[in-house]
N, C-alpha and C positions, 0 to 999 in steps of 0.2 A: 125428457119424459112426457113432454106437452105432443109431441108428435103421435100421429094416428098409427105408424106400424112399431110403435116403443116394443109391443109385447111379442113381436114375430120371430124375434130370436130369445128365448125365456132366459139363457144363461149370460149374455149378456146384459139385458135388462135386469137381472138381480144381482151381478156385479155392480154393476151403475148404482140401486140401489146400497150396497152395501158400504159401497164407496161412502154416496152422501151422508149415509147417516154415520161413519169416522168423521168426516170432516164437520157436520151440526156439532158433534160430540164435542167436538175442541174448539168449533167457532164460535158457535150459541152461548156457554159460559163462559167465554170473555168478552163477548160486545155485550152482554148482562152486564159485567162486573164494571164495565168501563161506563156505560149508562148510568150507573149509580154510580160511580162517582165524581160524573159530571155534575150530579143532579146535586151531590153532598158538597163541592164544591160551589155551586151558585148560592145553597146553602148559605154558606161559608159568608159570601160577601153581602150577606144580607142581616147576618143576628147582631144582634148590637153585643158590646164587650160586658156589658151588667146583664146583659142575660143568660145567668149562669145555668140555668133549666136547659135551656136551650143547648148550649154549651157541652155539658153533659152529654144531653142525647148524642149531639153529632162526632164525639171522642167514642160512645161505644156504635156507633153504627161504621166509623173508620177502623176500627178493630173487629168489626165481623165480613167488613168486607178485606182488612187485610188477611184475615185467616182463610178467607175465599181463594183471594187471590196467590197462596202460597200454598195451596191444594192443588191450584189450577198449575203453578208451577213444577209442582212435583209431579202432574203428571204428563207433562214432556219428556220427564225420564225415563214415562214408559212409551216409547216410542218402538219400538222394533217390532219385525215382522211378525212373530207370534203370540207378542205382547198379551192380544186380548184376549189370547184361547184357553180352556180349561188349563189342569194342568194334571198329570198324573205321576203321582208323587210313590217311592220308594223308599221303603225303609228295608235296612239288612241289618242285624248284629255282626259285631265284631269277633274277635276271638275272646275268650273268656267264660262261655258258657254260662250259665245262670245270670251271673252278673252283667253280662254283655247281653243278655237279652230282655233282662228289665229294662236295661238301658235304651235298647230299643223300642220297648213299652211306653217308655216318658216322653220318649220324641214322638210318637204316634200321638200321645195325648195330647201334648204340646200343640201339635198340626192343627190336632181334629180340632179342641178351644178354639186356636186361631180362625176356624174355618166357619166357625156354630157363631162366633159375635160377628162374623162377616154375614151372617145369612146366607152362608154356599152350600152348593149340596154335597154330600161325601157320598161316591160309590165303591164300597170296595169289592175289591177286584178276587187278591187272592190272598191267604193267609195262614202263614205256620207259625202254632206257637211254641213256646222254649219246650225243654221235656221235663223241667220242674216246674219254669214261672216265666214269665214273659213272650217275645217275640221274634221266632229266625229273621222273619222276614215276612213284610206287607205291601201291596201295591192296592191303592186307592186311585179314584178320577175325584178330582175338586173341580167343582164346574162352577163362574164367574166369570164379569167379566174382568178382565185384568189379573183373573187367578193366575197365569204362568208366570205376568211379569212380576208379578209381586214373588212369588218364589222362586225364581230362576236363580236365585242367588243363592240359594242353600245348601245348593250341590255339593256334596264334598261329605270328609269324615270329622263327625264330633266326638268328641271328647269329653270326659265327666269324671270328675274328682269326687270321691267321696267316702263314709265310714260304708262297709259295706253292711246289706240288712244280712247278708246271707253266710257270713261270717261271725262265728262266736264269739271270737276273739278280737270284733270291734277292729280290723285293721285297717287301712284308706286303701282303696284301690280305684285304679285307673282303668276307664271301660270306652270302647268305642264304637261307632256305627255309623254304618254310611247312608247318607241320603243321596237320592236322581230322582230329579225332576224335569220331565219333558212334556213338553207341549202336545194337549189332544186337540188332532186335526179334524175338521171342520170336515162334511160330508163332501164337500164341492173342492179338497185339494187330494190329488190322485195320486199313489204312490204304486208302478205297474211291480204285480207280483208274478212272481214262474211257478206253479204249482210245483214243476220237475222240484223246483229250490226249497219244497216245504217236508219237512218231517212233522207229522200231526199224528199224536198220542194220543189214549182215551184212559183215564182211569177213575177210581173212586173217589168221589170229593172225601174231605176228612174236614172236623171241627164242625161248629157252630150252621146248621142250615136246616133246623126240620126231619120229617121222614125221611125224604128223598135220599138225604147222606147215605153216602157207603152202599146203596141198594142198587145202583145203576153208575156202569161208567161214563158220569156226565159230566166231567171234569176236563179241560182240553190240554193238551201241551204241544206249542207247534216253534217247530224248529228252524229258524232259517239258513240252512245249509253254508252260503257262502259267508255270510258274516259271522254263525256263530251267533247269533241271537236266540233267545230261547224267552218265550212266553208263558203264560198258564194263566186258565178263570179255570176259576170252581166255584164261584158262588151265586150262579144262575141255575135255574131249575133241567132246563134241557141242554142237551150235548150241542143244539146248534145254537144254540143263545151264546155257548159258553164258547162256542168256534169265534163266533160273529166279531163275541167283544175280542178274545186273543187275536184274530186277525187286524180289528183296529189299533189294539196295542202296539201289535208289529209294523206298523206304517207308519206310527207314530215312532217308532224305536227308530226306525231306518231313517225318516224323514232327520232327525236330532242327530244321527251318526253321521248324515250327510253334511250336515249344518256346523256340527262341533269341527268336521275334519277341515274343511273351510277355513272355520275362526282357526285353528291351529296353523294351515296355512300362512294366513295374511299374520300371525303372531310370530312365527319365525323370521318374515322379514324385517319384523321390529325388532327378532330378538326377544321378546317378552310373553314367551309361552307359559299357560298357569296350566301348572298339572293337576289335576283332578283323580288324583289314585288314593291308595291306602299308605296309611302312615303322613299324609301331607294332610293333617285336621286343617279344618278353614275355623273351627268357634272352641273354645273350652267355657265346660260347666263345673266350676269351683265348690262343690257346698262344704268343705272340709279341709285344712282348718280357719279358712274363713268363706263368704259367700263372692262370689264372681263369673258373672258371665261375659268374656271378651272373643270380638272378632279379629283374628289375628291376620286379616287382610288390609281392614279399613282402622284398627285401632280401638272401633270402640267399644266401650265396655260399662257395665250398668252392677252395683253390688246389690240389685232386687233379683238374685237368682232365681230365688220363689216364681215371681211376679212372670220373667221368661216363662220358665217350665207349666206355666198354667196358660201359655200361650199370647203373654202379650209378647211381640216379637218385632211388631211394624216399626221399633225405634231402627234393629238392627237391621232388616230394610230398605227402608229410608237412608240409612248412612251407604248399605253398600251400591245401592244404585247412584249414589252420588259420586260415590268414589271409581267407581265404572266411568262415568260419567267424564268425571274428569283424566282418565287414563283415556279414552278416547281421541 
């Protein structure tokens, strides 16, 4: 960077950049962490044993540096390549109709909590809601950094036990909905498109957006021909805002298609391919008749149902990036 022609190639020079500041990311807090506890160890060989004050302090400054230091280890498990990109998260209902689209509702809220105590930003995308109560289907951008990796693991259909509300006759029923979540691509990674390959729609946005709604076909749907992917924004004001972002969508669709068919590959040679379809639930949500949230890939399981569904979620997480981890 010290050299006088650093800037004459601009796209390399901001690779470079981007490079160092991943590696500050991960090096800086731990020659921090190990710094201190050189410094608490010298400590260490200096307090006398009836110095119990002393003593004290240096029991809890070893316990806020091992909470450090077991932060810093968790986050080696987000290591992979789109680890640190937004993420753009999807929710569908199941079958079921009303009750499969509340259901879809609660995982949406679920997300959005988990997103608002993170400080992330939610942009949503597009949205239809049930025809009595709830959610068909939502597609949101959570932008952070480490947002993908931290949800890459959510993928898949849930499951939800409960009395239902929309039932007179109080009976339990079973609802399901599927989450996808894929990595939003950074301006500087390309994914080349064929106009010939794109079917692009224009219609009425619908729901929640001001005048605008319904008055102007500003709502986009673009098709990708060979794969069979299908996008849609409606909740940008103009027809080319709302191109702009479905064309990023779809780069990012493709880019994940690409990616997933890969891991399916190198998973066949192990034998050990995880479907990701319907009917194959990755978590069930128990509230009836007792409380239970368990991940039935990694095992585990927490009876603060409640406490999930208002979005603490990081325990479940935390377990399955581990459990990745160690299937690696």
């Amino acid at each position: 960077m010290a050299q006088p022609n650093f800037w004459d190639d601009n796209k390399k020079a901001n690779e470079l950049i981007s490079n160092l500041k991943d590696i500050r990311s991960i090096a800086e807090p731990y020659l921090d962490i190990e710094k201190q506890f050189q410094d608490l160890e010298g400590l260490v060989g200096i307090v006398e044993d009836s110095d119990e004050k002393s003593i004290q302090h240096l029991k809890e400054d070893f316990l806020k540096l091992d909470l450090r230091l077991r932060g810093l280890e968790f986050k080696t498990l987000l290591s992979g390549e789109m680890d640190r990109a937004g993420a753009i998260l999807s929710i569908n209902s199941g079958a079921g109709g009303t009750e499969a689209c509340d259901w879809a509702a609660m995982l949406f809220r679920m997300y959005s909590k988990w997103a608002s105590a993170r400080d992330l930003k939610i942009q949503q995308i597009d949205f239809l809601s049930g025809e009595e109560a709830g959610i068909k289907n939502v597609t949101v951008i959570i932008r952070g950094d480490y947002t993908y990796g931290y949800l890459k693991g959510e993928v898949g259909v849930h499951r939800l036990v409960r009395i239902s509300p929309f039932d007179s006759n109080k009976r339990r029923h079973t609802s399901f909905a599927s989450v996808d979540v894929i990595p939003e691509l950074s301006d500087d990674v390309k994914i080349d498109l064929n106009e010939a390959d794109l079917k692009i729609d224009t219609f009425r946005a619908g729901g929640a957006g001001g005048q605008h709604v319904n008055k102007t076909d500003s709502a986009v749907r673009i098709t990708h021909i060979p794969t069979g992917i299908v996008v849609q924004c409606q909740n940008e004001r103009s027809q080319h805002k709302n191109k702009s972002v479905a064309l990023k969508i779809l780069m990012s669709r493709l880019y994940d298609e690409k990616r997933r068919k890969k891991e399916e590959e190198l998973a066949k040679q192990y034998a050990a391919k995880q479907k990701i379809e319907w009917g194959s639930q990755i978590r069930s949500y128990v509230l009836h008749p007792y409380s239970m949230v368990k991940d039935h890939r990694t095992e585990y399981e927490t009876g603060n149902a409640q406490a999930v569904l208002e979005g603490k979620i990081d325990d479940f997480i935390e377990a399955y990036l581990k459990w990745k981890a160690e299937k690696a």
